[in-house]
C-alpha positions, 0 to 999 in steps of 0.5 A: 030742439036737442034731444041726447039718448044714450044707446047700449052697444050692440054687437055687429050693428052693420047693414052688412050680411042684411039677405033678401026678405019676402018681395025682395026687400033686403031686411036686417038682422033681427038684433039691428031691426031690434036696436033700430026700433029701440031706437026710434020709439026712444026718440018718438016718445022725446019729440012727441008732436014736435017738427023739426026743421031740416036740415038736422044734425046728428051727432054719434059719440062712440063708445066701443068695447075694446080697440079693434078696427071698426067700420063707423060708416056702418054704425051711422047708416043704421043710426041715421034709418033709425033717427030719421024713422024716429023723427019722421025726417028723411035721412037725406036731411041729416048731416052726420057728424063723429063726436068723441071715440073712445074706449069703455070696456065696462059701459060701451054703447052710443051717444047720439044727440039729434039738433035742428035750428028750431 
C-alpha cells in the first residue's frame, strides 16, 4: 500500500526545547503535539484496518519557506513518531528516506508518502 499526505508547514516542528511533564516524561510543544496528531489521525483515517508490512519506507519531500539552514533530522523524528503512531509500526521499521527539497514561499509544508511491500 502507498499512502501520500500533504502536511502544512509548521513553524519549529523540532524535538528540540521538549521539557519534563508530569512523571518525568519529556513532552512537546503544544504545536508539535498538535501537528503529530494531524498527522496520525490522517494516516488512521487512510489505512483503516490495513497492516502494513515492515519494513516501511517513509519518504518527506520538503517544502520550506524560505533558504535558511535547517536541521532535516528534527523534522523526521517528529514525522517518523507520528507515522508510526498512525500506522501502528514501531518507528525502528521505518527507513526514512529526503525526496525532493525545495523552496515554496506561497505553499510550504510536507510531502510525506508512507509504502511497504504489500
Amino acid at each position: 500500500m502507498k499512502i501520500v499526505v500533504e502536511m502544512p508547514w509548521e513553524k519549529n516542528l523540532s524535538v528540540n526545547a521538549s521539557h519534563f511533564g508530569p512523571g518525568g516524561h519529556y513532552r512537546r510543544k503544544p504545536n508539535v503535539q498538535a501537528w503529530m496528531r494531524a498527522l496520525s489521525w490522517e494516516l488512521r483515517a487512510m489505512t483503516r484496518s490495513y497492516v502494513f508490512n515492515v519494513p516501511v519506507q517513509l519518504t518527506v519531500d520538503f517544502r520550506f519557506p524560505d533558504a535558511r539552514q535547517r536541521d532535516d533530522h528534527n523534522y523526521y523524528k517528529v514525522i517518523c513518531d507520528a507515522v508510526s503512531g498512525g500506522i501502528f509500526v514501531n518507528d525502528k521499521d521505518i527507513r526514512i528516506s529526503t525526496g525532493t527539497v525545495e523552496i515554496d514561499r506561497d505553499n510550504p509544508g510536507f510531502t510525506i508518502t508512507v509504502e511497504d511491500e504489500g
